[in-house]
Each structure stands twice: as C-alpha cells, then as structure tokens.
DRENSE-184451 format. One record per residue (C-alpha): x, y, z; residue in three letters. Coordinates in steps of 0.2 Angstrom, whole numbers, padded with zeros to 4 digits, always signed. Each point is the difference from the previous one (the first is absolute). Layout:
<rs>
XYZala;...
</rs>
This chain:
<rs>
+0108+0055-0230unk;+0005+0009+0015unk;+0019+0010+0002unk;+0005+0000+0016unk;+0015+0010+0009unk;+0010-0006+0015unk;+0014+0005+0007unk;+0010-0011+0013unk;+0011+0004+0014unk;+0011-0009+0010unk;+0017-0013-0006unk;-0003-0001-0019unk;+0013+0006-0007unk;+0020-0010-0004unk;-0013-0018+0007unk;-0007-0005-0018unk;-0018+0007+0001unk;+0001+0010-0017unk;+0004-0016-0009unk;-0015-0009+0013unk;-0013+0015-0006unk;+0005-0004-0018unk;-0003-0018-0001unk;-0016+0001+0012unk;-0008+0012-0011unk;+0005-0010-0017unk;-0007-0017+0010unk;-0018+0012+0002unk;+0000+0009-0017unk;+0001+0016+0007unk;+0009+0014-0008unk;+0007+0016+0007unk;+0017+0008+0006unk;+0010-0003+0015unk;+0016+0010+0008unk;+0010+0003+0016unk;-0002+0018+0008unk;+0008+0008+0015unk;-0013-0009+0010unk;-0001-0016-0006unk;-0010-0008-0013unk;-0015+0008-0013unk;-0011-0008-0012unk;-0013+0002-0013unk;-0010-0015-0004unk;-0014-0002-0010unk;-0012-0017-0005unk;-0016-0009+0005unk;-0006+0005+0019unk;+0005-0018+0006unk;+0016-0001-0006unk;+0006+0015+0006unk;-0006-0005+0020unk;+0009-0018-0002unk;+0016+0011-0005unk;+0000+0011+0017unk;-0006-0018+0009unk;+0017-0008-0005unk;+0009+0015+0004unk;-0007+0001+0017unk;+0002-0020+0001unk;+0017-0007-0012unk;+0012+0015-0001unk;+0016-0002-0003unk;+0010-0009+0017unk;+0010+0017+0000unk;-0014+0015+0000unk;-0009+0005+0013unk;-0017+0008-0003unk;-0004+0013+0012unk;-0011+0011-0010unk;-0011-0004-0016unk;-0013+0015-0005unk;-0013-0003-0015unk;-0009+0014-0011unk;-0009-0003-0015unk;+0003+0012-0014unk;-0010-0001-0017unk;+0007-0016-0012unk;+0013+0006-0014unk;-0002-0014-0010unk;+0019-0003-0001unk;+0005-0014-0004unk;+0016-0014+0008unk;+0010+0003+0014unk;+0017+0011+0003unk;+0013+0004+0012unk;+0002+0020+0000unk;+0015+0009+0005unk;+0000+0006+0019unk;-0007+0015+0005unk;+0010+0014+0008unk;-0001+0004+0019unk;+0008+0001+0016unk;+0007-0016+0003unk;-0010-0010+0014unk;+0003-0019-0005unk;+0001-0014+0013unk;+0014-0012-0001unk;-0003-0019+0003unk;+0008-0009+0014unk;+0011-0014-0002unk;-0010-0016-0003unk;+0004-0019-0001unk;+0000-0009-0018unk;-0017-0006-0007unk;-0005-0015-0006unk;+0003+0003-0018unk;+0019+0005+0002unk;+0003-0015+0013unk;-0007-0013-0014unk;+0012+0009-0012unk;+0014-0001+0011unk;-0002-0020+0004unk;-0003-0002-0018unk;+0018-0009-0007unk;-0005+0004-0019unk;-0004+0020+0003unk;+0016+0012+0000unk;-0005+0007+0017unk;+0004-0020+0009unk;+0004+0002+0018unk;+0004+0020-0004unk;+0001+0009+0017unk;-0005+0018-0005unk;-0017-0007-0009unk;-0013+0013-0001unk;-0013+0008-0010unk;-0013+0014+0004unk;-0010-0013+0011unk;+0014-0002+0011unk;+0017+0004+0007unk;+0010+0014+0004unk;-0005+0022+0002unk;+0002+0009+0014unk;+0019-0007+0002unk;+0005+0003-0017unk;-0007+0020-0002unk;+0010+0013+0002unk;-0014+0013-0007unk;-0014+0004-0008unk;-0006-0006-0017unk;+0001-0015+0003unk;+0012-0006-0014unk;+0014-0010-0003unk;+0014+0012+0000unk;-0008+0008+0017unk;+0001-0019+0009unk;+0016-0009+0006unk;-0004-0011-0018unk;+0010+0015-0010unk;+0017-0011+0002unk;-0011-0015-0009unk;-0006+0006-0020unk;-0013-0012-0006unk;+0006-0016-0012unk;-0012+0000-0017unk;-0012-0013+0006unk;-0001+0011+0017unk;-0004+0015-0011unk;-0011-0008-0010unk;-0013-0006+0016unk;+0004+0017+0006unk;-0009+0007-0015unk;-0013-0013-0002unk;-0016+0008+0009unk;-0008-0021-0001unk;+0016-0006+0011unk;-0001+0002+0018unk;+0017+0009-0001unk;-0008+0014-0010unk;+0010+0017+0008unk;+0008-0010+0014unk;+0014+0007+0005unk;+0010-0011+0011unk;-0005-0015-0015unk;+0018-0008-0005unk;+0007-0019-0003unk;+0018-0008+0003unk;+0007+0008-0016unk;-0005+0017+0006unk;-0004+0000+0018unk;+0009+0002+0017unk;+0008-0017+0008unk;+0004-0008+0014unk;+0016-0005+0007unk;+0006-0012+0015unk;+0015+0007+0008unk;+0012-0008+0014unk;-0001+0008+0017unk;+0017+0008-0007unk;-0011+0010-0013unk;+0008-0011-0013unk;-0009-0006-0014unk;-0006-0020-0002unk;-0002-0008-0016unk;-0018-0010-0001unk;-0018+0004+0001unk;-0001+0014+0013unk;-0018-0006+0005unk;+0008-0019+0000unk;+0018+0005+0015unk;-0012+0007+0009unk;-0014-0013+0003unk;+0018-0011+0005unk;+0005+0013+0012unk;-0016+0003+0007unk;-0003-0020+0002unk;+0019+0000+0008unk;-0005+0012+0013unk;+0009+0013-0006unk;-0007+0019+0003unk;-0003+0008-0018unk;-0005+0017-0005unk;-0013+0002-0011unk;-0004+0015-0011unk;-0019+0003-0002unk;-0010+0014-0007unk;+0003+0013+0013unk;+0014-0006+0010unk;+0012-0012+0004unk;-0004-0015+0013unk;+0008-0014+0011unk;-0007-0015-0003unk;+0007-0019+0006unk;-0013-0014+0001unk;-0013-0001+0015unk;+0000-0016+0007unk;+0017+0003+0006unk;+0004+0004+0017unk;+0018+0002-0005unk;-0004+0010-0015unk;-0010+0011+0009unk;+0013+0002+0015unk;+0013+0004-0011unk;-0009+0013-0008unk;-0005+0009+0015unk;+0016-0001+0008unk;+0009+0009-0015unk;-0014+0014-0002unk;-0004+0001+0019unk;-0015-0003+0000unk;-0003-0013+0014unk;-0016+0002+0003unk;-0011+0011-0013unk;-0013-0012-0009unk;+0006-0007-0016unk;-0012+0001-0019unk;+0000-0017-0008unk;-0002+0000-0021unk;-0010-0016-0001unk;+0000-0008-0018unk;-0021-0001-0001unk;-0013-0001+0014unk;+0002-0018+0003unk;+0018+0002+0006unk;-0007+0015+0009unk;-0015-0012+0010unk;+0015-0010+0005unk;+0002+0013+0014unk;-0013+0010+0000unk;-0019-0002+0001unk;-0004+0012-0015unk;-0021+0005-0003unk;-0008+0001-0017unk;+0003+0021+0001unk;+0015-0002+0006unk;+0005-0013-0015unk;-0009+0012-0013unk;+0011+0015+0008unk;+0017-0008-0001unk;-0003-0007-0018unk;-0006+0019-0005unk;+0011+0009-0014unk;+0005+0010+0017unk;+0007-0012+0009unk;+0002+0008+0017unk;+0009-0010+0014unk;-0016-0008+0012unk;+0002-0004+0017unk;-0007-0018+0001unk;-0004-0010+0018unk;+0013-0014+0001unk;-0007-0018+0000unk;+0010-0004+0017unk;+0002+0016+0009unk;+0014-0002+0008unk;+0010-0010-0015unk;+0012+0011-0012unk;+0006+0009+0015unk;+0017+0007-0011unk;-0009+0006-0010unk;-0015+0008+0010unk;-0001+0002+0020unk;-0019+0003-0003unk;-0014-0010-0009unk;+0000+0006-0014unk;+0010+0001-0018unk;+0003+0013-0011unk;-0002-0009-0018unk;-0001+0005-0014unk;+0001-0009-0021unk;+0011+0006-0012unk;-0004+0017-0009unk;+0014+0001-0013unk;+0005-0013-0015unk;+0017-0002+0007unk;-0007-0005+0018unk;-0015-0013-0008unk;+0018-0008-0009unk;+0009+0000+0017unk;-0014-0009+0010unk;-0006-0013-0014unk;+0012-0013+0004unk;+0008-0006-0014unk;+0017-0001+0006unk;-0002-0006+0016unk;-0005+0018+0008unk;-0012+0001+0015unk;-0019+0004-0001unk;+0002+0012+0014unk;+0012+0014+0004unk;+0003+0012+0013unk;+0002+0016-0010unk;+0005+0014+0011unk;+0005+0019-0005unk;+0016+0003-0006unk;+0006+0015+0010unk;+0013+0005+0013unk;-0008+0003+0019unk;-0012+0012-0002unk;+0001+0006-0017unk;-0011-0003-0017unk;+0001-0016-0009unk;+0013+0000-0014unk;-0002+0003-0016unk;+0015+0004-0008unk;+0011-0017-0006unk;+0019+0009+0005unk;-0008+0007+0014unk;-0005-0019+0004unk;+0015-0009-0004unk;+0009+0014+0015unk;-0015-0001+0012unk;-0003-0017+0000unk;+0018-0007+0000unk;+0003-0013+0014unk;-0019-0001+0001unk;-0005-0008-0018unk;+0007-0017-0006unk;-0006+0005-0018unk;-0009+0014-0009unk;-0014-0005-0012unk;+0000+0019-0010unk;-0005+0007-0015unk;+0005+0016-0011unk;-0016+0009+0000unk;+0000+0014+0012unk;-0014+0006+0012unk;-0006+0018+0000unk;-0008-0001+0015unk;+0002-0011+0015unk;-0015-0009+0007unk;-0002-0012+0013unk;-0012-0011+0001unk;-0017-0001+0006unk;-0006-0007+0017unk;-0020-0002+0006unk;-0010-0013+0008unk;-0019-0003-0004unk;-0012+0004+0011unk;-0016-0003-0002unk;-0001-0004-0020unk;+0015+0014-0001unk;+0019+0009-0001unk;+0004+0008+0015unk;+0016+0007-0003unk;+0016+0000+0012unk;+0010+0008-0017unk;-0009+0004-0016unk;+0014-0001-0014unk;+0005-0008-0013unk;-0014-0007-0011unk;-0012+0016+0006unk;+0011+0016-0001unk;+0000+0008-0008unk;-0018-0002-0005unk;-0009+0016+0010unk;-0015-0001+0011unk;-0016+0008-0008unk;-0008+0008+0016unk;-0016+0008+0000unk;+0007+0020+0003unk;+0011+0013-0010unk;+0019-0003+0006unk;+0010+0011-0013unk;+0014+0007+0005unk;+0002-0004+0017unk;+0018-0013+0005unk;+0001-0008+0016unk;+0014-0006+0008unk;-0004-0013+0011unk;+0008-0007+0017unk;+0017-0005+0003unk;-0001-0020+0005unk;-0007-0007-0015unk;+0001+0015-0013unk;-0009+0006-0014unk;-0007+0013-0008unk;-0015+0005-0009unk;-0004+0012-0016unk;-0016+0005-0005unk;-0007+0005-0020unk;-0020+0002+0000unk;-0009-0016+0009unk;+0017-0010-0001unk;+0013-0001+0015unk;+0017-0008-0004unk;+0005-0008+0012unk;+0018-0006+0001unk;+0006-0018+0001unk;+0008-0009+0016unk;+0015+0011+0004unk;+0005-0004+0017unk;+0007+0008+0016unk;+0007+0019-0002unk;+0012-0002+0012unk;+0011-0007-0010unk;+0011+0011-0012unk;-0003-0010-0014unk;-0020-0004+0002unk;+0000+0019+0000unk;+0009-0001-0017unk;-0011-0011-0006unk;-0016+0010+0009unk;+0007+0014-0012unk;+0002-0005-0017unk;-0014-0011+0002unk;-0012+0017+0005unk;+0010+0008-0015unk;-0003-0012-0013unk;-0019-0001+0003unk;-0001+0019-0002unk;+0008+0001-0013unk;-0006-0018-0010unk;-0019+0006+0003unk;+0002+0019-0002unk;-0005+0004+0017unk;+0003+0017+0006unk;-0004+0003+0018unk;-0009+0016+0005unk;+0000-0002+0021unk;+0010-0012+0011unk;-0006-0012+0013unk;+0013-0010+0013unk;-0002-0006+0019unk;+0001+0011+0015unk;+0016-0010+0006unk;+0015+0011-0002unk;+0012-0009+0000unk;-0008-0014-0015unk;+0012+0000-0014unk;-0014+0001-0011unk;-0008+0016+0008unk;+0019+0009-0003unk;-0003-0005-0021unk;-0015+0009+0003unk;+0006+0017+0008unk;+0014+0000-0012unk;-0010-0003-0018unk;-0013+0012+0012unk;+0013+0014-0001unk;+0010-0004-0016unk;-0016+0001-0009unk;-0010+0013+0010unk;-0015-0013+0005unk;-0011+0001+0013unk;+0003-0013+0014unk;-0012-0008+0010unk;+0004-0012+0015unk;-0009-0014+0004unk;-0007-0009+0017unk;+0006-0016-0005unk;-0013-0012+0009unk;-0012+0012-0009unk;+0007-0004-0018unk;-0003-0019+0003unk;-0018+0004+0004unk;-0001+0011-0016unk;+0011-0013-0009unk;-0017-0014+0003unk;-0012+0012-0003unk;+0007+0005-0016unk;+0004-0020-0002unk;-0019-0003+0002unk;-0007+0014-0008unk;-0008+0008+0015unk;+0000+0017+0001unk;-0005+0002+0019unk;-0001+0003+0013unk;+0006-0017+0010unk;+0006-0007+0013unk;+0017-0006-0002unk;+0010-0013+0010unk;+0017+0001-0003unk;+0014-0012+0006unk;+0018+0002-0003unk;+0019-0002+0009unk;+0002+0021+0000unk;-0004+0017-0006unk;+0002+0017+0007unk;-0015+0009+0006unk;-0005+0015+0001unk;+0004+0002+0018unk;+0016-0004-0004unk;-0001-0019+0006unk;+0000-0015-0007unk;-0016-0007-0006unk;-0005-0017-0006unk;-0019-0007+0007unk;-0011+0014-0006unk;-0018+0003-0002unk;-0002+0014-0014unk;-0015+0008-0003unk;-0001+0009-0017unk;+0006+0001-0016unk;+0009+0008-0014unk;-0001+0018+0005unk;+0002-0002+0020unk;+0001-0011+0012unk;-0002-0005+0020unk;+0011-0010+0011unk;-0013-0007+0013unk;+0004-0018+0006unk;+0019-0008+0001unk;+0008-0012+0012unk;+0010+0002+0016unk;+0019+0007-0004unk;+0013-0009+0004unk;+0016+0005+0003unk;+0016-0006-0012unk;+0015-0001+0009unk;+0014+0006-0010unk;-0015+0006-0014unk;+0007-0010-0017unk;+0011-0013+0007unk;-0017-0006+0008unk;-0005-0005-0018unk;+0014-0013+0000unk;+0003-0005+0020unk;-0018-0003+0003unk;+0002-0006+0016unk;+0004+0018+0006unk;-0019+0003-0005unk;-0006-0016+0008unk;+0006+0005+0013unk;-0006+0018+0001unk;-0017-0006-0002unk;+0003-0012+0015unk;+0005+0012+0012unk;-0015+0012-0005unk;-0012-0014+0005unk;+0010-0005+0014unk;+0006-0015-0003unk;+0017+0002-0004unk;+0007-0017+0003unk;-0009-0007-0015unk;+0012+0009-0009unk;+0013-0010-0011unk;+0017+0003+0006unk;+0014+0009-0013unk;+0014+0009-0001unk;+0002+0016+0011unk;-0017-0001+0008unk;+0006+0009+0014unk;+0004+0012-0012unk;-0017-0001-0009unk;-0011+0002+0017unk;+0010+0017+0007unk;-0006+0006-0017unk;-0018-0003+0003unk;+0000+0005+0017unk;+0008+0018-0007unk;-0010+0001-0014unk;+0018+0005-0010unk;+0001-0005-0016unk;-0016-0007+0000unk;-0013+0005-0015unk;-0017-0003+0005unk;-0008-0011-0015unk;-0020-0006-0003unk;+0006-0009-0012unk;-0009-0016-0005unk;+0017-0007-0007unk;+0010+0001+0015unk;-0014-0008+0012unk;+0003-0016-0010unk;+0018+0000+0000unk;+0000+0002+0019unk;-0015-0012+0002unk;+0010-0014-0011unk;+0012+0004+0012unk;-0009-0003+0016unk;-0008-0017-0008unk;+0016-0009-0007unk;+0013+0009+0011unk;+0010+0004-0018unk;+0010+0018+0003unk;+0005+0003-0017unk;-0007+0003-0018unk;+0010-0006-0013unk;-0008+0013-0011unk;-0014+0013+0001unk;-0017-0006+0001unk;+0005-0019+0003unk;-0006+0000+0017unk;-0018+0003-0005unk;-0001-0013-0014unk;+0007-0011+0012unk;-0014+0002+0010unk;-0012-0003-0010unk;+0007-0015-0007unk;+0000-0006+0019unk;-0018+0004+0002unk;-0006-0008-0017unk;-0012-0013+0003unk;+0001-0002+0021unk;-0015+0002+0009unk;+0000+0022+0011unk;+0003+0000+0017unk;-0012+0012+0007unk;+0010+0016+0004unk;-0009+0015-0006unk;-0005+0012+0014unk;-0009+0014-0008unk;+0009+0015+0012unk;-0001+0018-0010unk;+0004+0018+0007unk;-0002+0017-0008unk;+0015+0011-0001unk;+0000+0017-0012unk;-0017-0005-0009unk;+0009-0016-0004unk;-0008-0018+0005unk;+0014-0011+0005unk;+0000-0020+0003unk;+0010-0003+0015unk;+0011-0014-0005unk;+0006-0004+0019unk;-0013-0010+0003unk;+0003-0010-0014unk;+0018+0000+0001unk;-0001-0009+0019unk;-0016-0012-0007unk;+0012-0006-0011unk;+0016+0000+0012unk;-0010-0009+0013unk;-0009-0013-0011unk;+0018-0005-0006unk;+0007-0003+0017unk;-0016-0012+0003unk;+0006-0009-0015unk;-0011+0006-0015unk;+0009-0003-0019unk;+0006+0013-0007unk;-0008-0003-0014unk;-0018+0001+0010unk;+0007+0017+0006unk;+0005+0007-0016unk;-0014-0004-0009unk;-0012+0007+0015unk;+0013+0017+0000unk;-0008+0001-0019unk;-0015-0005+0005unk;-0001+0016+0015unk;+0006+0010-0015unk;-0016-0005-0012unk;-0010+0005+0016unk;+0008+0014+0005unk;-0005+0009-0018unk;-0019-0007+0000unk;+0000+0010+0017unk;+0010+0015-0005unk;-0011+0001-0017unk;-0016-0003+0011unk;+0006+0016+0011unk;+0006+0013-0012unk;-0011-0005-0018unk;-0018+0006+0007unk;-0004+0003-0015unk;+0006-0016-0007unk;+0010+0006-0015unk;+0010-0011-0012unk;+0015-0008+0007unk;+0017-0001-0006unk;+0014-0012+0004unk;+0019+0007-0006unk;+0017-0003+0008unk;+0011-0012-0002unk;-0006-0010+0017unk;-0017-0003-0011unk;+0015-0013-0013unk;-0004-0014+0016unk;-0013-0009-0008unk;-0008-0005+0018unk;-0001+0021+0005unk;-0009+0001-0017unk;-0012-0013-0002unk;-0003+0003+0018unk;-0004+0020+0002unk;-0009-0003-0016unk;-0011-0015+0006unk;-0002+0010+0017unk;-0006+0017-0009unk;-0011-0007-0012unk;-0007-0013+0011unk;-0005+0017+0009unk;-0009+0009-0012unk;+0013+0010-0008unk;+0009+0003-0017unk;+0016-0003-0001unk;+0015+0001-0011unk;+0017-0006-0003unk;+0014+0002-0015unk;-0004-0006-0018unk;+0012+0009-0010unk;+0016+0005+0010unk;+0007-0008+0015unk;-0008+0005+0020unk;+0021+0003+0002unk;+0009+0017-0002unk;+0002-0004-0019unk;-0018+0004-0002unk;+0001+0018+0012unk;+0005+0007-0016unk;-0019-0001-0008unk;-0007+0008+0015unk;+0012+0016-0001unk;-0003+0000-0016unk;-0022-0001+0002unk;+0005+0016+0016unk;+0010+0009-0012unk;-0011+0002-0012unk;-0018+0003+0011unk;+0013+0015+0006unk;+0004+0007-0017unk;-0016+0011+0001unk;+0004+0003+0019unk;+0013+0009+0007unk;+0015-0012-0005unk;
</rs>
C-alpha cells in the first residue's frame, strides 16, 4: 500500500471536482482525505501502487468539463493505514482561487431539458457544475450563492436536496435552480409591455416574421433577426447604423452553419466546445450574403446558453440562423441591464426576449479564427475570461493598462496574469466606465493588490491617464511603455520565450519613442530592453486622424510621394488635401502598417472613405483571397538613424502603373501582400545575423494571408518563428507584454 500526497492548482474550486475526487477514489478503493486550500486543491490518498496512478491518469485525462489542471505535484509519504475517504474542511490562506468562465450547457443538462417527464422540460436557466453560468454571475470571492447575482433566487427543496447530494452532478452548484425556484424569461412588445405565451414560443414568431428581437444572454443583451433575410438584416443596420460592420450569425447546429460556410474538423470541434467562441468561417460562395458580410468570410458561432439552444430549435416556426449582433448604443458596451434596454433600444427592437436574473459582469463574446489546428484570437472573451494565463515567470503585483483602441488591462498574482475580457474603444465615455469597473471588479474579485503600474507611453491614451491617477492616489511607481515593444513582449510571454528575439510587429499606430508614430517594426530584444532597427517608409497623414476615416487623403499622399499623383482617387477637398502635403501642416508622419493598407485599398479600388476603422484592410484582403499576385515587389531599402527602412515608392508606382495596364485588383492586392511577406524574409535576413526567434504581434498579423505567409516565408528560411496562442496580435493583448516589462523591471530601476 502506498500514500500518496498531491496537491493541484489551477480551476478546481465552485466546477464540481471535490464531488469528482470523491467518487473517483470510491470507484478505485482508495482511501484518504481531500479539501480546497487558498491555492486550489490537496489530497492524501492511499491504496495499491496501480490504483493510485490510474487515479492521477483520469485526473489528467476526464476531469470535470469546468476544471482546468494547470499544476498536479505528487509526493509519497509513509502509508497511515486510514481507512475510506472524507471531504475535510478548507484550509485557511490568502485567497488565490480562479473563477471559471462562462461555458455552454453539457450534454447531461441538455438531455434533461428535452426530457418532457423531468421538471427541468425546456427550462432556460438549466445548469449544474458541468456547465452554465460564473463569471457573469459573481460579484466576489467565495464563491457562493449569496456572493452571485443567484442571491435574489433561494433554492426549492428538491433544489436543496441535489445541492447537498455529493453523488448529483449539482452537488455545491451554485447557480443550480428549476421553474419553481429559478429566474424566467419574459417576451415583451417593443413598448416594454408584457405578452402573455411562452416567451421562447413569440419570439421564434417574431424572429420568422422578420422582426428585430433582443435577446438577453449570459453577459449581455443582443439583436438578433433571422439571417436569410435581406430585409431583416437592412432593417436592423439601418436603425443601429451600422451599414456596413460585418454581422455574427447564431446558427442552430453545424449543419445550418455548413449552409454558408465551409467549416473544417477543428474548426467544428472549436464551435461545439463548452466555450463556444464566435469562428470566422470561409463562405461557400464568396461573394453571396453580401448584407451580412462584404468579405469572405462569416462570423458564426452555435448557441452557448439554454435559452439560445430553445430560440434556434425550431419548434414554432423560428429560424436555424440568426444574425445576433451586440446590443449597444454607437460606441458604447453591449447592454446588460433590462430598463436600461427597454430606453436604449426603443425604436430599434420589435420585441425583448429578457429574463430577471441580473449580470454582474458584462462580457462580450469571443471572436478567433483557426489557424493551423488553432484559436487565434481577434477578442478573447466570454467563454475564456476570466480564466488567467499560466505563463512561465513571476507576475505578482504588477497591473498594466494597456492601449486605448481595443482596451484592456492586465493583473498579475504569482505565475498567473489576468487579463481583462473585450472591453472596447476608450474614447468613448462609457467604454471608459465600463474599462473602470471592469479593472475594479477583477482586483477586487481575485484579491489583487498592485505593487508597481505599467501603461503606454502615448499621453494622451485614456488608459495611461487611469494609470497616473491610481499612480498618484495610491503612491505607485509608474512605468511607461514603448507600445510596439509591449506587443513583442506580449508573444514572447504568449510563447513562453524568454529571449532575446527578433520581433516583427505590424499595427495601424503607436507613438514612438521619437515622438512619431510607428507601426512596421523590426524589434530586437526582450523583456528588459529593446532596439528599434528596421521599419517602413513614413508617410505622411493629412489632417492626422481624420486620415483613419477619409482614406483617400492617404491614397493619395502615398501617390504623390512616388510620383504618381494622378492615380489618386478623386474626393472631397482634394485641393485642400494636396496644399497640406506640399506644407507639411498638419501632417503626422506615420510608418504605420495599418495606414499603408488603408491608402493602398484606396489606390486599388478608388473607395475614399471607411465606413469604420480598420474596414479598409479587411477589405483588402477579402479582395486578394484566392486571385493569382501580380508581381510588384521591388525590394528598395535605405538606412536612416540606424533604422532599415523599406521604401514603399517603388511599390506604390508598381502597383499604380500595373493597374493602368489593366491588372485586377485583385492580382494587385494580393501581390501588395505578397511584397509585404517579402519584404520581412528580407528585413529578417538583414537585421537577425544571428538568427533568433521570431515574433509576429500587431493587429496587421489578424489577415490570415500576412500570417500564413510571413510564417511560410520565415520558416521556409530557416528560422523559428512565432505568433499569438493565448491573447489576440491586436492592442487587447499589449496588456500582457506591459505586464511581462513591468515585472523584469521590478528588480530594476522601475
């Protein structure tokens, strides 16, 4: 008989894993103790040698859908003797559990819920500690019922009693409830009035009728109408103005989705996960569903709540497939509040599908495609935060800020970094509100207590003013932060690479430390400094932000640096535009990757305006997907401070004369890309002697083409390269790299 001691870290605590322990080590006859601790999970177990390694074999292999394992250690200590199994009270400690993310119903609850004899029949608010809602119902640390947004709902008897029962999978499951104790849904007119009928039922009607319904999920509200409606959809984008922004489709199962999309075997096993993150998909017919994408792709994504799986599955007369868009005003966080909803989305919603149980805090959902087996994330949300990243170096007690664009923020306790879910643009008042309280309620849900401060070097970022102000009200050390240097941190930490590398990073803006804007950089380095040593020819933004919108302003500012201005699209106030550039007023001088698209796009199709911020390149890559590259690259470099710089004149006229011959644009948009892939193999080739890991971050590296390409190029060279795994390439992930700087400079002069 050998005794054996473990003790596991990682999400096992409030997920059912005591319960799972318990019945494991009856099934093996093993006998012993087991109890939570501030860390996460200890056990003492004791039986025959074989038993005891099938036990931490199914705990590696079967554990609960909940848990997440990220640290089993094994001692053995001398046998006892001691006979049967117990569940010990928990230790004291400093509290540092994990809470589990939001995740989609398992297979047990949904067999429960189609099941006309059991009291749970078509319940929308099913759950058990398999499955179903966390992070949006918990206000605070332990995790109990009266500490959740569940407080409002005491348990029936035959709740209490699977609550209690340690063989039911509701054992200590804290959201667990039915239709006599639970929260319900209600179907409101577009008045706010109540309707009398089946919630679930007026709302498949409406949705079939065309009508625009708002849909209350886990955490937040949505806009949903059915998909195969042109009229639907233009209705909907109308009233929310939103005429040209890609729109998510809910499809009922994955073969409504395949009706679209062409969907691969990771891409399937991804969208049925408990996570259920929204997948960009290739379209069957590229250029069908136009109103509800202008590129090749969908955003789909199946149903992650009970209440959702009952919308879609048809039985009075709803659609399979539904646009379901973010319930927010322009600009601001999705909705979560149901008055707040019935005020915000008056004249905009036909009907509210709602429910009584509130949200504590607001998530958005997820969005990735897969690449190459797996996520790569252009928001990492709901479904994921806020589980934290294990990363392979000591974070405690550093808090970054992140950008501005696409905020977040990131807290760091031991070898864990928090990292925030999708927040959104801090320009807006209310995205800072929301930027805020979210930063709050994760210090204060997982007892973080920042010991040094980490933001952007951008002044004027709303996110770097949180940081001076918490800087001085709490007498923290403040570090700013290259930002272009936090993305190459932000993948080596992602990657577990501790340096140095070589770092290509690719993104629309970001002040460097010259005091220009940045945005095609060669970095060398890595955690604790850094050198700027290869970027891309400046150009300069007419009017600086408005360029970002009026991207025929940097069309044609990159025509007249080449000397062609007459390939430049004609706009509004051109005249007005070209005395700018010829006085240098007003005119930012930007290497960033980001506006190079916008203004090639321009040049290509002759399009002056965005409809939003980043359209332009998506656009362009949807137009190069699958056409054959011109040949346009001209490999033209010049040195200038100790800084390599491709000279995109050359490439701006190749492409200016091979139009005017007659070439697609789709031939030149996919050879621009292509001169892009080029141009890094030779700046890599140039400024990596020594041929040191490569890392690919900025949100440019989201186009799959500049992805797979760069990757394909590099490797295909010799070299090791990298890209994100865990956090989006975009400004959401910065936050990881501040945090991984801030903390190699807590030893350092800080």
């Amino acid at each position: 008989m050998i005794r054996r001691h473990l003790l596991i870290e990682g999400i096992v605590q409030g997920v059912g894993f005591r319960p799972f322990v318990h019945r494991l080590a009856a099934r093996l006859s093993l006998s012993g103790w087991g109890r939570n601790t501030a860390a996460g999970l200890e056990l003492e177990l004791e039986g025959p040698a074989a038993a005891l390694d099938e036990f931490l074999r199914t705990l590696r292999a079967d554990p609960p859908p909940l848990a997440v394992l990220e640290e089993i250690r094994t001692e053995d200590i001398p046998a006892t003797g001691e006979t049967g199994f117990a569940i010990l009270p928990s230790a004291a400690g400093e509290a540092a559990t994990l809470v589990s993310p939001d995740l989609a119903p398992c297979d047990a609850c949904l067999r429960e819920m189609n099941d006309p004899g059991g009291r749970r029949y078509r319940y929308p608010f099913i759950n058990c500690t398999d499955c179903g809602p966390r992070f949006s119902i918990i206000w605070r640390l332990p995790y109990d019922r009266p500490a959740t947004t569940m407080a409002g709902f005491p348990m029936c008897p035959d709740c209490a009693a699977e609550y209690r029962d340690i063989n039911s999978r509701r054992y200590h499951a804290q959201p667990n409830c039915c239709p006599v104790c639970g929260p319900r849904a209600v179907y409101l007119d577009a008045d706010g009035r109540p309707c009398a009928g089946d919630p679930i039922a007026l709302a498949q009607e409406a949705l079939a009728a065309g009508k625009i319904v708002a849909v209350k999920g886990t955490g937040g509200i949505h806009l949903a109408c059915r998909a195969d409606s042109p009229d639907a959809v233009a209705r909907l984008r109308r009233r929310k103005h939103r005429p040209e922004k890609p729109l998510a489709l809910m499809a009922r199962d994955l073969s409504a989705a395949a009706r679209l999309c062409d969907v691969t075997d990771a891409e399937a096993a991804l969208l049925q996960s408990p996570r259920r993150p929204i997948l960009l998909l290739p379209k069957r017919d590229p250029a069908g569903q136009c109103w509800l994408s202008a590129t090749a792709r969908l955003g789909v994504m199946l149903p992650y709540t009970p209440l959702h799986i009952l919308l879609l599955d048809g039985t009075c007369g709803g659609p399979d497939l539904l646009v379901m868009t973010s319930a927010n005003r322009p600009g601001c966080p999705v909705l979560i509040d149901n008055s707040e909803a019935l005020s915000a989305l008056w004249g905009i919603a036909d009907g509210f599908l709602l429910h009584d149980r509130p949200i504590a805090n607001r998530c958005d959902d997820s969005l990735a495609m897969v690449w190459r087996g797996a996520p790569v994330f252009f928001r990492r949300s709901r479904g994921y935060a806020p589980q934290p990243l294990l990363l392979d170096r000591d974070v405690s007690g550093v808090l970054a800020f992140g950008a501005e664009q696409k905020g977040s923020f990131a807290a760091g306790r031991g070898r864990h970094a928090f990292m925030s879910q999708y927040i959104g643009d801090l320009k807006n008042a209310e995205t800072l509100d929301h930027y805020r309280t979210a930063l709050t309620g994760a210090l204060h849900l997982f007892g973080l207590q920042p010991a040094a401060l980490v933001c952007d070097l951008h002044p004027d970022y709303a996110s770097t003013r949180e940081a001076e102000q918490m800087a001085k009200r709490e007498h923290l050390p403040l570090r700013q932060v290259q930002h272009h240097w936090a993305h190459m941190a932000a993948c080596m930490v992602d990657n577990r690479l501790d340096g140095p590398v070589f770092g290509l990073i690719w993104d629309g803006t970001g002040l460097g430390e010259d005091g220009q804007i940045w945005g095609a950089e060669c970095l060398l380095g890595d955690c604790r400094g850094y050198r700027r040593v290869g970027s891309i020819r400046p150009t300069a933004l007419p009017g600086g932000d408005a360029c970002v919108i009026v991207i025929g302003r940097t069309a044609l500012s990159l025509a007249l640096d080449a000397g062609c201005p007459e390939a430049a699209p004609d706009f509004a106030r051109r005249g007005g535009v070209t005395a700018l550039l010829r006085s240098g007023y007003r005119c930012p001088q930007s290497s960033g990757m980001g506006r190079l698209f916008d203004g090639v796009y321009s040049l290509l199709t002759g399009r002056t305006d965005a409809g939003y911020d980043g359209q332009a390149p998506a656009l362009l890559e949807a137009l190069a997907e699958g056409a054959a590259p011109a040949d346009v690259y001209f490999p033209a470099y010049y040195e200038e401070n100790g800084v390599r710089r491709f000279d995109t004149r050359p490439l701006i006229r190749a492409l200016c004369t091979a139009k005017a011959a007659g070439t697609t644009a789709a031939a030149l948009a996919a050879g621009f890309q292509q001169a892009l892939c080029r141009m890094a193999l030779d700046q890599c080739r140039a400024l990596n002697p020594d041929r040191l890991p490569v890392v690919l971050s900025g949100g440019v590296f989201l186009n799959r083409a500049l992805l797979e390409g760069v990757t394909a190029l590099l490797e295909g060279a010799g070299y090791r390269v990298y890209s994100h795994k865990r956090v989006s390439p975009s400004d959401e992930g910065l936050a990881l790299g501040q945090l991984a700087i801030g903390a190699a400079g807590l030893s350092a002069a800080f």
